[in-house]
Backbone atoms as SQL, in Angstrom:
CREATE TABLE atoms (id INTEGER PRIMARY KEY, chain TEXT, resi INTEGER, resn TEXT, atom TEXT, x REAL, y REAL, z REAL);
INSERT INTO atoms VALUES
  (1, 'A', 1, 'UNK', 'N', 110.779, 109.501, 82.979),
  (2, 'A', 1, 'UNK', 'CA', 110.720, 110.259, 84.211),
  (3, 'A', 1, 'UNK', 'C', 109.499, 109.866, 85.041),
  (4, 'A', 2, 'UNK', 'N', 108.799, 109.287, 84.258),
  (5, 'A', 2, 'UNK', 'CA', 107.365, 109.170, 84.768),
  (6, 'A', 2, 'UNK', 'C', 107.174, 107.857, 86.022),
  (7, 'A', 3, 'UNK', 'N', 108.036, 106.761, 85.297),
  (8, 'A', 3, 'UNK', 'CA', 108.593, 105.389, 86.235),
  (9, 'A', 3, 'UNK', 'C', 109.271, 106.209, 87.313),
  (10, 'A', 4, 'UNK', 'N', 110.320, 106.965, 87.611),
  (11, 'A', 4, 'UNK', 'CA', 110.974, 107.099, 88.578),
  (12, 'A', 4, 'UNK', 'C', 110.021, 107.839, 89.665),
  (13, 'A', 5, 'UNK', 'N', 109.150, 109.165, 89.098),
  (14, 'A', 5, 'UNK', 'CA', 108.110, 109.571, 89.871),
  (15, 'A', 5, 'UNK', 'C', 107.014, 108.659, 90.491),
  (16, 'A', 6, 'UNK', 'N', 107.245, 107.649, 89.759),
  (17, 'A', 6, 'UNK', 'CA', 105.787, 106.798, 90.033),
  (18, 'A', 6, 'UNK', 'C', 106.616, 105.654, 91.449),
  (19, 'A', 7, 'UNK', 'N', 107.676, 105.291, 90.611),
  (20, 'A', 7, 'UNK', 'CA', 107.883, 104.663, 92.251),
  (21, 'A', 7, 'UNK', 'C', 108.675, 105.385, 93.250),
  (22, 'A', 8, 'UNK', 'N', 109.319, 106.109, 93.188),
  (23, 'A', 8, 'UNK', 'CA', 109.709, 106.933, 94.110),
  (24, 'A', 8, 'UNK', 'C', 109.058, 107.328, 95.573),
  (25, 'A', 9, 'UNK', 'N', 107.455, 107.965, 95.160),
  (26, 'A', 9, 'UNK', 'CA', 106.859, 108.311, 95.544),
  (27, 'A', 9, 'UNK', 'C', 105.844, 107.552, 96.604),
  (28, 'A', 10, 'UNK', 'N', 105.843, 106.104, 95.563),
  (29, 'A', 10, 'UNK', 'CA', 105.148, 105.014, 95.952),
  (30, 'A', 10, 'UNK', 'C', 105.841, 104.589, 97.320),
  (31, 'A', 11, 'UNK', 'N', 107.316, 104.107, 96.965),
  (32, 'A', 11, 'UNK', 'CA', 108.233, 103.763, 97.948),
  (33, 'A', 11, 'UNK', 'C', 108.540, 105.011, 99.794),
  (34, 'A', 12, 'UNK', 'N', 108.481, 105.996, 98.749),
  (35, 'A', 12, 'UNK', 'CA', 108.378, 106.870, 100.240),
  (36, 'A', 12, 'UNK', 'C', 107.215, 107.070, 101.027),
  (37, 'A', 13, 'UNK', 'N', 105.771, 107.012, 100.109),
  (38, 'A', 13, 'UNK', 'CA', 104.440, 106.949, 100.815),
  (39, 'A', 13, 'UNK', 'C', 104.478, 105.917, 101.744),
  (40, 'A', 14, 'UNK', 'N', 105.079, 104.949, 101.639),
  (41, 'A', 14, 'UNK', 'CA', 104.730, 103.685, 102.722),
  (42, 'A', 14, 'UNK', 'C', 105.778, 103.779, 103.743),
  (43, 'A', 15, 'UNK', 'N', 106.522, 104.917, 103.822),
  (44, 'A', 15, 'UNK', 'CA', 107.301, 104.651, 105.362),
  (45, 'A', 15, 'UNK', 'C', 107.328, 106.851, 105.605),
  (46, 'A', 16, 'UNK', 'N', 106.567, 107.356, 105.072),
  (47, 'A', 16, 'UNK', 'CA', 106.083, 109.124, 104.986),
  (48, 'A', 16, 'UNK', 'C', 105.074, 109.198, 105.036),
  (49, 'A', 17, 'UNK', 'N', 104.307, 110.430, 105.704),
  (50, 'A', 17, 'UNK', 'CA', 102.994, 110.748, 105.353),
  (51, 'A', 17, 'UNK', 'C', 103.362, 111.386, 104.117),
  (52, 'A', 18, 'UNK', 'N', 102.336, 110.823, 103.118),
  (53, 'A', 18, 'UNK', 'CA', 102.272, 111.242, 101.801),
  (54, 'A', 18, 'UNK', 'C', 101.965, 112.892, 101.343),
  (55, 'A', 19, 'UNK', 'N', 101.391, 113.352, 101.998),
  (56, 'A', 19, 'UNK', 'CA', 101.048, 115.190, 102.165),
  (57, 'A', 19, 'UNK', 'C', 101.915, 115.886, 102.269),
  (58, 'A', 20, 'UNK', 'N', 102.949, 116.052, 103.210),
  (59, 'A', 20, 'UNK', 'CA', 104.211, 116.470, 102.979),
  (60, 'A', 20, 'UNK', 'C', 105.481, 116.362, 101.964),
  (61, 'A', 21, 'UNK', 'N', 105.098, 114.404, 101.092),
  (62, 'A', 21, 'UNK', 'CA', 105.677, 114.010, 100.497),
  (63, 'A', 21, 'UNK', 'C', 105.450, 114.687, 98.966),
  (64, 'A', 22, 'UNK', 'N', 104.092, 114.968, 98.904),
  (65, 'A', 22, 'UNK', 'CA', 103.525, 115.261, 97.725),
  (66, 'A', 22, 'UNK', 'C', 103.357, 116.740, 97.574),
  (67, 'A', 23, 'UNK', 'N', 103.339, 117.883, 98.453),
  (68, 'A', 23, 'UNK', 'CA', 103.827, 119.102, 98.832),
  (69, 'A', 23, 'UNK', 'C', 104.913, 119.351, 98.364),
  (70, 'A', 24, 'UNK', 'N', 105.970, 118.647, 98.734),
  (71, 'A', 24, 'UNK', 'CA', 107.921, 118.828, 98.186),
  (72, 'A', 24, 'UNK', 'C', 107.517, 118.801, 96.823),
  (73, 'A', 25, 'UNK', 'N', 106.685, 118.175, 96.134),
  (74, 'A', 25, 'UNK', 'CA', 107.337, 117.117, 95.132),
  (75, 'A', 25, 'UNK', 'C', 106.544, 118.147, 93.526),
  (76, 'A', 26, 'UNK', 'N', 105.066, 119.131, 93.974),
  (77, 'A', 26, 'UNK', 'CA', 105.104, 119.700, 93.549),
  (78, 'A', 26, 'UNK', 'C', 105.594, 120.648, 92.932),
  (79, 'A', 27, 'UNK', 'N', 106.529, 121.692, 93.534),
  (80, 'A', 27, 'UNK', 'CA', 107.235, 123.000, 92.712),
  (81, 'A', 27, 'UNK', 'C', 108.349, 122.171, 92.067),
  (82, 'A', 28, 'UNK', 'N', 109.045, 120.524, 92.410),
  (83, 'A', 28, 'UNK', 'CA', 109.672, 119.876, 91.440),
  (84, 'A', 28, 'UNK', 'C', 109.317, 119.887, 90.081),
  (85, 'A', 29, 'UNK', 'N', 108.028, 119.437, 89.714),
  (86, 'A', 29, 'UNK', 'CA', 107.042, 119.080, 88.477),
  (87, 'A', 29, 'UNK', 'C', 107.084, 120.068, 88.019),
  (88, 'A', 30, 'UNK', 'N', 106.722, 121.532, 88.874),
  (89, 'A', 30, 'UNK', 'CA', 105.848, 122.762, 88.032),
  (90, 'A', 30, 'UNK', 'C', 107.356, 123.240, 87.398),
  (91, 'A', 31, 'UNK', 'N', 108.788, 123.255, 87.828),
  (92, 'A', 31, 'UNK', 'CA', 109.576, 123.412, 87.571),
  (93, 'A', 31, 'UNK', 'C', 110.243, 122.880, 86.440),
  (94, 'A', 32, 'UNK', 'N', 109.911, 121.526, 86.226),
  (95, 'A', 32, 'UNK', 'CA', 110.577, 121.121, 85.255),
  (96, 'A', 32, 'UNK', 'C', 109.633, 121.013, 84.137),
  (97, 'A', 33, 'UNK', 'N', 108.059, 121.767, 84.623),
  (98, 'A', 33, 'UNK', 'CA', 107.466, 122.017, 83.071),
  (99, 'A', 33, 'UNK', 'C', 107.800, 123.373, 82.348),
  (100, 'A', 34, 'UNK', 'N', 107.980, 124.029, 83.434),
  (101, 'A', 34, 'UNK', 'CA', 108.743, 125.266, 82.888),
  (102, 'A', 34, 'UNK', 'C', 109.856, 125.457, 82.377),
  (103, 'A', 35, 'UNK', 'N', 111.214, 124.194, 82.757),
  (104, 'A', 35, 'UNK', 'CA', 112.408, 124.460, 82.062),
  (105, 'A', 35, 'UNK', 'C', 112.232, 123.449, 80.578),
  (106, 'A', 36, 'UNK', 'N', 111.252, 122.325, 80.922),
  (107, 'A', 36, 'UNK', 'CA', 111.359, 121.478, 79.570),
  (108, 'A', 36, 'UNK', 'C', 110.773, 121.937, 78.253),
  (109, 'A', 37, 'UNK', 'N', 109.301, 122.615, 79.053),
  (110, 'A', 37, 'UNK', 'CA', 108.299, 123.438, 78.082),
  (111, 'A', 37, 'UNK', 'C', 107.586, 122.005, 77.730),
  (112, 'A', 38, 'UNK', 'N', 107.424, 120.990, 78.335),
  (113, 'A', 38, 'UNK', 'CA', 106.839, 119.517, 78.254),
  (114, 'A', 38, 'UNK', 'C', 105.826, 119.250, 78.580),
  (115, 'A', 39, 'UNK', 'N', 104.635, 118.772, 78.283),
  (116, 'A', 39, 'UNK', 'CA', 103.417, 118.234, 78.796),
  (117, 'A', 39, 'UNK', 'C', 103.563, 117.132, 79.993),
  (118, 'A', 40, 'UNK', 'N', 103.716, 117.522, 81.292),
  (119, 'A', 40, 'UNK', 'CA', 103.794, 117.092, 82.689),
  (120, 'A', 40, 'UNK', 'C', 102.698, 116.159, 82.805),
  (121, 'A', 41, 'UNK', 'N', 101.715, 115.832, 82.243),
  (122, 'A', 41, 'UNK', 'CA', 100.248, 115.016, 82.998),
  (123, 'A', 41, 'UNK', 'C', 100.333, 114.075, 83.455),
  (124, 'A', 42, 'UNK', 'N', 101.545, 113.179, 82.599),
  (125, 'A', 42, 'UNK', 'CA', 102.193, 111.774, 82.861),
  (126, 'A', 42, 'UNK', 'C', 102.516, 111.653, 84.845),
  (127, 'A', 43, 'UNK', 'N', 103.347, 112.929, 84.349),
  (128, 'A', 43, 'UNK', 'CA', 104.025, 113.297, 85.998),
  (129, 'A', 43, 'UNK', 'C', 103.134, 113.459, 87.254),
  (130, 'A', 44, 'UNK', 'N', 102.426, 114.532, 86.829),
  (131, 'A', 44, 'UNK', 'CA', 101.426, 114.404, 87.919),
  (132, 'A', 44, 'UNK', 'C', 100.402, 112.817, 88.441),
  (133, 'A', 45, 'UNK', 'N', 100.274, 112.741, 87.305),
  (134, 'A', 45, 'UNK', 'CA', 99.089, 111.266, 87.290),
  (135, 'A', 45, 'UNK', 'C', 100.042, 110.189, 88.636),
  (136, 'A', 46, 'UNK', 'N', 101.659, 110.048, 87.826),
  (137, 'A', 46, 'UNK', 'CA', 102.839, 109.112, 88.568),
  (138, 'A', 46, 'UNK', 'C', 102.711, 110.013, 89.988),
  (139, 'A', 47, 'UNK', 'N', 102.563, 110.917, 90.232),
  (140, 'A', 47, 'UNK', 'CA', 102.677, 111.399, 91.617),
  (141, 'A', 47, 'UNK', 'C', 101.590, 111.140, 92.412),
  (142, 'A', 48, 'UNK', 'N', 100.376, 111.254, 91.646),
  (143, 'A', 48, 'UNK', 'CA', 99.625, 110.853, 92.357),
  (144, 'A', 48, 'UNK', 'C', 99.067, 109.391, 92.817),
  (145, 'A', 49, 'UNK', 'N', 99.148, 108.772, 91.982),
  (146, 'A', 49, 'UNK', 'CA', 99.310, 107.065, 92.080),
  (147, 'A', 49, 'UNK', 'C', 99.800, 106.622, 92.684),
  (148, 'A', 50, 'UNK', 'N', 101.463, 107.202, 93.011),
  (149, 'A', 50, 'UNK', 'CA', 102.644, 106.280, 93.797),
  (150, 'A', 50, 'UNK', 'C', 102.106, 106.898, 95.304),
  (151, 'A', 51, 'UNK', 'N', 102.128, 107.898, 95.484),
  (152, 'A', 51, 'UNK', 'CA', 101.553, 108.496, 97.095),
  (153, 'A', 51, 'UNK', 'C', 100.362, 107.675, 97.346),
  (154, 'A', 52, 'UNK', 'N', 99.354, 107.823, 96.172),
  (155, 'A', 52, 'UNK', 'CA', 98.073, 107.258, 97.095),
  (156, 'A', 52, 'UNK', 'C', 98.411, 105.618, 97.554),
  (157, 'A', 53, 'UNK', 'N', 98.995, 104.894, 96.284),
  (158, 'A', 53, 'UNK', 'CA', 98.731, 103.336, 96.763),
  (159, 'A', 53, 'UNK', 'C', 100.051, 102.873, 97.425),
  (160, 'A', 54, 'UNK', 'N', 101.025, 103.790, 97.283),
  (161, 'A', 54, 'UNK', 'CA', 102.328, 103.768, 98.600),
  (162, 'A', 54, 'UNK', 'C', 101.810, 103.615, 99.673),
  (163, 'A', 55, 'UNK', 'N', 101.352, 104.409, 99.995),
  (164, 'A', 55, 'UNK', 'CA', 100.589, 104.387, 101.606),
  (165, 'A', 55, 'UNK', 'C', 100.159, 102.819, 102.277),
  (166, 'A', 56, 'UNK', 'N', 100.074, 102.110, 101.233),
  (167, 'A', 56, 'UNK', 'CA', 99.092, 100.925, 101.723),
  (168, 'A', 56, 'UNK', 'C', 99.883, 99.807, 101.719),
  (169, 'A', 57, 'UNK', 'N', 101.034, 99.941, 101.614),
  (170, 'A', 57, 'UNK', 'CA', 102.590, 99.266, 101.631),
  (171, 'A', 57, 'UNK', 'C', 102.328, 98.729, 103.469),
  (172, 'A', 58, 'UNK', 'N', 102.464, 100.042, 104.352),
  (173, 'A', 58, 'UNK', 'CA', 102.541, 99.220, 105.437),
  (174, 'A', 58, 'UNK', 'C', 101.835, 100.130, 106.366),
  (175, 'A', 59, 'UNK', 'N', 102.288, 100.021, 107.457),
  (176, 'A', 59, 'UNK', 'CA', 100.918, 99.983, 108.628),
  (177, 'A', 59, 'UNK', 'C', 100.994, 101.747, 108.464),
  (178, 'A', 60, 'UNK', 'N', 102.197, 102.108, 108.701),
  (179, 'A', 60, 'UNK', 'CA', 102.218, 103.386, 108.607),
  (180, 'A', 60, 'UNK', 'C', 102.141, 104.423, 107.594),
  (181, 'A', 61, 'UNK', 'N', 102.128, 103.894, 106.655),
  (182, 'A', 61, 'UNK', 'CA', 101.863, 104.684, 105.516),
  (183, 'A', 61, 'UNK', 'C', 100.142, 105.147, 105.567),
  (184, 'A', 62, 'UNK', 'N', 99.786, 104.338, 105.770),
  (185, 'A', 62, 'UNK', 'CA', 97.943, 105.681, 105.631),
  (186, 'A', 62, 'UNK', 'C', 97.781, 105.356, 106.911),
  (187, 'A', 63, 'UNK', 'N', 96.628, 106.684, 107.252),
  (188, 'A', 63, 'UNK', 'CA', 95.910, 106.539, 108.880),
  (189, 'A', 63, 'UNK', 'C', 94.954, 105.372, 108.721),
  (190, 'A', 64, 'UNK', 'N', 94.523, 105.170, 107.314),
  (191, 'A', 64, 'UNK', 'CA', 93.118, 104.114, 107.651),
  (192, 'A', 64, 'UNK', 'C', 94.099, 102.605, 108.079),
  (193, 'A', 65, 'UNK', 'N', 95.388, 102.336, 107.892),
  (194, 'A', 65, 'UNK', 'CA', 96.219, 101.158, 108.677),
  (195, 'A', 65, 'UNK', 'C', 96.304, 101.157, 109.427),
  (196, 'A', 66, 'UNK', 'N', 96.484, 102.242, 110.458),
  (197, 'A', 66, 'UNK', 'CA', 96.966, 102.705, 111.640),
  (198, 'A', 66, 'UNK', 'C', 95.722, 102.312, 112.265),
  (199, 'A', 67, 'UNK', 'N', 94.504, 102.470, 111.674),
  (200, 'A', 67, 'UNK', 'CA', 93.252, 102.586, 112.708),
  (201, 'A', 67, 'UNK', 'C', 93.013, 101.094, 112.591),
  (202, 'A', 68, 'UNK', 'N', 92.959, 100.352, 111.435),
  (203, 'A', 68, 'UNK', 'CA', 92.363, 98.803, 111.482),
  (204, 'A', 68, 'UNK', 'C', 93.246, 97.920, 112.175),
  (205, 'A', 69, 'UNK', 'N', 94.992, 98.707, 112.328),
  (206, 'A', 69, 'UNK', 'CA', 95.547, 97.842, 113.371),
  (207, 'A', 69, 'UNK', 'C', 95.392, 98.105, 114.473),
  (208, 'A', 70, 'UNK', 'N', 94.980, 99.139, 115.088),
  (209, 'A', 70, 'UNK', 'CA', 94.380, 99.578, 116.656),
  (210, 'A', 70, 'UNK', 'C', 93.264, 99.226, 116.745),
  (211, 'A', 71, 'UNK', 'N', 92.378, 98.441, 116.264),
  (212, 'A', 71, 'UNK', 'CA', 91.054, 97.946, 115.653),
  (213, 'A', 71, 'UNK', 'C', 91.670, 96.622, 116.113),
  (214, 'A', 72, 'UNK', 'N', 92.354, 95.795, 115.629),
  (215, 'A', 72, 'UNK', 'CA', 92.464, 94.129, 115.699),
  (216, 'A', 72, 'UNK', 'C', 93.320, 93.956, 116.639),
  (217, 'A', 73, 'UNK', 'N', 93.974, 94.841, 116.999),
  (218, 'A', 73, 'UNK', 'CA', 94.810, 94.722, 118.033),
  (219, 'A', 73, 'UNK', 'C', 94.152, 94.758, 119.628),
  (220, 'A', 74, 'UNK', 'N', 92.899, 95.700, 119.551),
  (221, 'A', 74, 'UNK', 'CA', 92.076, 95.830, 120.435),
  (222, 'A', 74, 'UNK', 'C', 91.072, 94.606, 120.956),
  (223, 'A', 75, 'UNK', 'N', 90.900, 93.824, 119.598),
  (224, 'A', 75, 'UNK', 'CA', 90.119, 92.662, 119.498),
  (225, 'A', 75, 'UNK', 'C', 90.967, 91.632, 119.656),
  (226, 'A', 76, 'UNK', 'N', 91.889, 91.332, 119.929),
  (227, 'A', 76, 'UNK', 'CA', 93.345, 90.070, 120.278),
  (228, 'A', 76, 'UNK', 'C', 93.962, 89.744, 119.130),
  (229, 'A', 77, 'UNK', 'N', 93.633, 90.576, 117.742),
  (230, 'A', 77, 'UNK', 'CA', 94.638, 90.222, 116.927),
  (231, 'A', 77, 'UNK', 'C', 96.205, 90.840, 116.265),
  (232, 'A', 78, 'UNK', 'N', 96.882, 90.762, 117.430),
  (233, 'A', 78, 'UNK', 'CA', 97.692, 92.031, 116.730),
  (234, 'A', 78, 'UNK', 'C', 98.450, 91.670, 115.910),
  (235, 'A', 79, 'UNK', 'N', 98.563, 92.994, 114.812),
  (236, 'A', 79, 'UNK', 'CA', 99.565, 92.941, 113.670),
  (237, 'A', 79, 'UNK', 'C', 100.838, 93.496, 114.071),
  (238, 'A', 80, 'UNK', 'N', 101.922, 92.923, 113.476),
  (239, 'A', 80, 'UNK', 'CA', 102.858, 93.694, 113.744),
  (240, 'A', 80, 'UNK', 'C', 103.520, 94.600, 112.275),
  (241, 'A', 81, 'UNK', 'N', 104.957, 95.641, 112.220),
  (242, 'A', 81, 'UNK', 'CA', 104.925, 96.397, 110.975),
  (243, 'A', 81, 'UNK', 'C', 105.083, 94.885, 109.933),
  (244, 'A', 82, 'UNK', 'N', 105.952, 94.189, 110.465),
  (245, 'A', 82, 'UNK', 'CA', 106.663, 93.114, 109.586),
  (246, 'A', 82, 'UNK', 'C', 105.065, 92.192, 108.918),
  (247, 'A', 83, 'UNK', 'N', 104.369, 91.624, 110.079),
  (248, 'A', 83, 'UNK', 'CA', 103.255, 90.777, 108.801),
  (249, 'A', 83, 'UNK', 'C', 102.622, 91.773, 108.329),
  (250, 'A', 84, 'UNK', 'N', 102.469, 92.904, 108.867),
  (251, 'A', 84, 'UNK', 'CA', 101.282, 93.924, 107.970),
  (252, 'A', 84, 'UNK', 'C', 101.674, 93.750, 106.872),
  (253, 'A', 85, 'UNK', 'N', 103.346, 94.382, 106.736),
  (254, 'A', 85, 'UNK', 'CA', 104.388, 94.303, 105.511),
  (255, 'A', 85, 'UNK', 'C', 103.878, 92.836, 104.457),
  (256, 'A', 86, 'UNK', 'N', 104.157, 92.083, 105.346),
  (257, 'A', 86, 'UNK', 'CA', 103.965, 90.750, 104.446),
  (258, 'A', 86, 'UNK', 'C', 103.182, 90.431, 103.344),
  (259, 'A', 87, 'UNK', 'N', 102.219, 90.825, 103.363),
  (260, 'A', 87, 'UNK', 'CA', 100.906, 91.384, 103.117),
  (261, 'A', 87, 'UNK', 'C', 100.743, 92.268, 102.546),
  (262, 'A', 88, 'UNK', 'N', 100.595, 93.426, 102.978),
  (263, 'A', 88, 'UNK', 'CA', 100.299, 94.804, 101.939),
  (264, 'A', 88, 'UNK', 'C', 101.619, 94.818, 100.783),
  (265, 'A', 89, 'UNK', 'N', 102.853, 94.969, 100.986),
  (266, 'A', 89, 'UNK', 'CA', 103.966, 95.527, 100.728),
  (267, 'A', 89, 'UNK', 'C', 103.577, 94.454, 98.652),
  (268, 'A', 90, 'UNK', 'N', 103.468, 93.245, 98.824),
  (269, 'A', 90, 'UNK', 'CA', 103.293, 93.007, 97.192),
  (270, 'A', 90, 'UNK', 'C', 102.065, 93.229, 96.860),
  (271, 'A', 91, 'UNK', 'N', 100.779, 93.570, 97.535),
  (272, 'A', 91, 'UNK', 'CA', 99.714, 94.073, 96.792),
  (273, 'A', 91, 'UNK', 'C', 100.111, 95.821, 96.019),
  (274, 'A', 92, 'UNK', 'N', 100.266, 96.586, 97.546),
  (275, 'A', 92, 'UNK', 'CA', 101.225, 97.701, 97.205),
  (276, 'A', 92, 'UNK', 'C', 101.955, 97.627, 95.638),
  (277, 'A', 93, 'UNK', 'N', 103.324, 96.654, 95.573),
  (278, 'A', 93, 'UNK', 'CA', 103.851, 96.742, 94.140),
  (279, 'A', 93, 'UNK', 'C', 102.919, 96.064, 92.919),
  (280, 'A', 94, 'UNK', 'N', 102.102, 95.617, 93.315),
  (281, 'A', 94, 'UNK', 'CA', 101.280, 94.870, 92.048),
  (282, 'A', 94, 'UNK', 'C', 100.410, 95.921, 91.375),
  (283, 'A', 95, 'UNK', 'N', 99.632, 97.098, 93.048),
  (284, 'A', 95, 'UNK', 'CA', 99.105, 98.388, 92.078),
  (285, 'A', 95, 'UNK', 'C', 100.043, 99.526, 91.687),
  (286, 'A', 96, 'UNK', 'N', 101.605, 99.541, 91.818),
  (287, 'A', 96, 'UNK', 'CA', 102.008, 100.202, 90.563),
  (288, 'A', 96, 'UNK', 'C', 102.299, 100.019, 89.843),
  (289, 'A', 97, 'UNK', 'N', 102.557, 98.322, 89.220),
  (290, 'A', 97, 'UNK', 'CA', 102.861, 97.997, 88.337),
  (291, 'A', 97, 'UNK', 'C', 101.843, 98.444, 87.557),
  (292, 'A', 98, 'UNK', 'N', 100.495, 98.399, 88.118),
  (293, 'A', 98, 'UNK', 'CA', 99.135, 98.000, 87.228),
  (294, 'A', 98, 'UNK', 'C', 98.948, 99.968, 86.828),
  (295, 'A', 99, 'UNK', 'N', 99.372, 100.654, 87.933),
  (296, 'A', 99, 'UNK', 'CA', 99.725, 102.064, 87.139),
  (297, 'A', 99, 'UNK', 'C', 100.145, 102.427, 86.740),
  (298, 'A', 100, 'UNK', 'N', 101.415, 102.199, 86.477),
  (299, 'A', 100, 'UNK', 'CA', 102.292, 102.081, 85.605),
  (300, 'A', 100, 'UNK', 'C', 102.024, 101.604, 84.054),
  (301, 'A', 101, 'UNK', 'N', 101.342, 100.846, 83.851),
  (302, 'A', 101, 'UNK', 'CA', 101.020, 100.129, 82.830),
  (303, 'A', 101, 'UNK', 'C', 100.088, 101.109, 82.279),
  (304, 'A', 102, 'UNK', 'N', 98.782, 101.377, 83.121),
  (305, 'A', 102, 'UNK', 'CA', 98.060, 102.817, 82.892),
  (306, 'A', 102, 'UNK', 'C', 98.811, 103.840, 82.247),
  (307, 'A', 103, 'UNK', 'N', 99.254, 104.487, 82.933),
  (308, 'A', 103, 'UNK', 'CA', 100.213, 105.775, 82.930),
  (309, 'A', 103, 'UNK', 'C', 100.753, 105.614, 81.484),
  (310, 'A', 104, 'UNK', 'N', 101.523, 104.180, 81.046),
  (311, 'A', 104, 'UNK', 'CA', 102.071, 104.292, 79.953),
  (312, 'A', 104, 'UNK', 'C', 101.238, 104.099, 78.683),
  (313, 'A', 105, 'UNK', 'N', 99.916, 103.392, 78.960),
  (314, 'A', 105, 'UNK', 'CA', 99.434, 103.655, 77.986),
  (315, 'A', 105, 'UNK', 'C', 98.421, 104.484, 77.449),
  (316, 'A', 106, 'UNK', 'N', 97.820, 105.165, 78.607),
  (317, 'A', 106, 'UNK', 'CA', 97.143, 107.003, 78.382),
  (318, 'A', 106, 'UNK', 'C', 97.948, 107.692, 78.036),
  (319, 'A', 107, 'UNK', 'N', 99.445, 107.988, 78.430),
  (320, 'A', 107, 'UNK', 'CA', 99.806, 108.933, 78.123),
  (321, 'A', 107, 'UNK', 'C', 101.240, 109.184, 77.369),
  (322, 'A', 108, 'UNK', 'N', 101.773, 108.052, 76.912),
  (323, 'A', 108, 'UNK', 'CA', 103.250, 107.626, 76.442),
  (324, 'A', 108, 'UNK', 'C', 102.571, 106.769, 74.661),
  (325, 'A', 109, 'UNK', 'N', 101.976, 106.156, 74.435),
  (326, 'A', 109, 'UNK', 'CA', 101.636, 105.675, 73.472),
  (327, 'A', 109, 'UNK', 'C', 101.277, 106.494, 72.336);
């Protein structure tokens, strides 16, 4: 459950503001620690990982993108969503793989 939370979250942070995303996604978790009676930490940790480094997928996913492309764009370099994408979108999947890998071995091993 922990993979699907982890990219799920990841994947919607980079085209959602993550705050709203991660708002919903709470009474999900608190819910299914209450019907499983399961130690959730895994879950939370995957929620929080995939939102934070989702965001950095593409221009719109965090404000600090939004500002360094109104930043270079101001200076004659503009980005557009597609090269931002080019760019962020496999660093993006390389840090959940690399949390993922975390995740499974703090708390699954």
């Amino acid at each position: 459950m922990h993979i699907l939370i982890l990219w799920m979250s990841a994947i919607a942070s980079a085209f959602i503001d993550n705050i709203p995303f991660v708002a919903t996604m709470i009474p999900l978790i608190k819910s299914m620690a209450e019907i499983s009676g399961m130690d959730v930490t895994s879950l939370w940790w995957a929620l929080s990982l995939g939102a934070c480094l989702g965001g950095n997928g593409t221009i719109i996913g965090a404000s600090a993108n939004v500002v360094v492309s109104s930043i270079s764009a101001s200076r004659g370099y503009a980005l557009s969503f597609v090269d931002f994408m080019k760019v962020a979108f496999p660093f993006m999947i390389i840090s959940i793989i690399i949390s993922h890998v975390y995740i499974y071995i703090k708390f699954l091993l």
